[in-house]
C-alpha positions as CSV (number, residue, x, y, z in Angstrom):
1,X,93.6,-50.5,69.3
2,X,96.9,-51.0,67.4
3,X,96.1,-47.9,64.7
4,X,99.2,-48.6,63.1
5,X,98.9,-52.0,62.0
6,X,95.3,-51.3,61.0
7,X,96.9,-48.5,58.9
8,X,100.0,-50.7,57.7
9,X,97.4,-53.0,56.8
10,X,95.5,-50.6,54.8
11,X,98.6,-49.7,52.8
12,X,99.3,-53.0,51.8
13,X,95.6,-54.0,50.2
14,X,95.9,-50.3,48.6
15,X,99.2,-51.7,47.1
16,X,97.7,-54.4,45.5
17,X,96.8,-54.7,41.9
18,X,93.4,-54.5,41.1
19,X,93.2,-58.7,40.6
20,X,94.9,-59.3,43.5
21,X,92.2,-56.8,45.5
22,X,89.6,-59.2,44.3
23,X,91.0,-62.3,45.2
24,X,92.0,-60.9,48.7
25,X,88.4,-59.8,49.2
26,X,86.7,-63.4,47.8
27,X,89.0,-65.3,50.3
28,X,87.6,-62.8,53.0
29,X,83.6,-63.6,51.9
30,X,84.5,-67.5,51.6
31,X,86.3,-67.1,55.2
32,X,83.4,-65.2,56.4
33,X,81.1,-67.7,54.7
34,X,83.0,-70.9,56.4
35,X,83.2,-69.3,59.4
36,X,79.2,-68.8,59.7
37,X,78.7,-72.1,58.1
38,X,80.4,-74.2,61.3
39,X,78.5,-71.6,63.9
40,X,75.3,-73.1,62.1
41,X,76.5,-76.4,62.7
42,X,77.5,-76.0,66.1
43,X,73.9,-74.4,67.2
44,X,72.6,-77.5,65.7
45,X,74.5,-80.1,67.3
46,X,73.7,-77.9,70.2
47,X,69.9,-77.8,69.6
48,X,70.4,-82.1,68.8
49,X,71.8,-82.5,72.0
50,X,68.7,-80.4,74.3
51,X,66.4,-82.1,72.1
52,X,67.6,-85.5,73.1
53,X,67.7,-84.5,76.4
54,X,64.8,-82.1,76.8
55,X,62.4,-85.2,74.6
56,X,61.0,-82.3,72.8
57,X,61.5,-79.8,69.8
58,X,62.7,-76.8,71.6
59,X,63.1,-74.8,68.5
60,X,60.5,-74.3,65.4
61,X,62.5,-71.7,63.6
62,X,66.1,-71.8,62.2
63,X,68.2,-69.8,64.2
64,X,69.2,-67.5,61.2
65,X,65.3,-66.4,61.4
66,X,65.4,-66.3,65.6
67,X,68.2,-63.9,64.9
68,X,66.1,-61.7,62.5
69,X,62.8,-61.5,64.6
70,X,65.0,-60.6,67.7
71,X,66.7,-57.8,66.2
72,X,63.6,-56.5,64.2
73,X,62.0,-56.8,68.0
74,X,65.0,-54.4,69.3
75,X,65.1,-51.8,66.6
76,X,61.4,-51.6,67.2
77,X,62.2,-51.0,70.9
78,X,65.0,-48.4,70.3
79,X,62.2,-46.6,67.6
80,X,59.7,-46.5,70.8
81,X,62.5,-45.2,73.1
82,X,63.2,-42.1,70.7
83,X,66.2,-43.7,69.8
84,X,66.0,-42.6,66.0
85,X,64.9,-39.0,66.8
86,X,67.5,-38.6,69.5
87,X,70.3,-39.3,67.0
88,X,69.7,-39.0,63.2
89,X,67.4,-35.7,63.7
């Protein structure tokens, strides 16, 4: 890890004025927001393409809400394991 770009880099958005701090973070969310928008696409052209060749619908659920059941699933897991009274006792 390069700690002193990431600290360069903190310098520089602590050097901006407060307006320019806000656009820099919008253009962040909207990247963010772009960037999750064409992984959605892709996972659908993905779930097109097994469905055409599967002949069936593989998937009932949008994968956002796949995504939340699994990882309610695993914190429920880690919560059986002791995970949360191992570490934040």
């Amino acid at each position: 890890m390069n700690t002193a770009l990431v600290d360069a880099l903190v310098q520089a958005v602590l050097a901006l004025s407060s307006e320019e701090q806000i656009l820099f973070q919008r253009k962040i969310h909207h990247d963010r927001q772009k960037h999750w928008h064409e992984v959605s696409q892709q996972i659908d052209a993905w779930q097109a393409k097994i469905k055409a060749r599967q002949g069936a619908k593989l998937f009932d659920l949008p994968a956002e809400e796949i995504l939340d059941q699994m990882r309610e699933e695993r914190i429920e897991q880690l919560m059986q394991a002791g995970f949360s009274e191992r570490y934040y006792s």
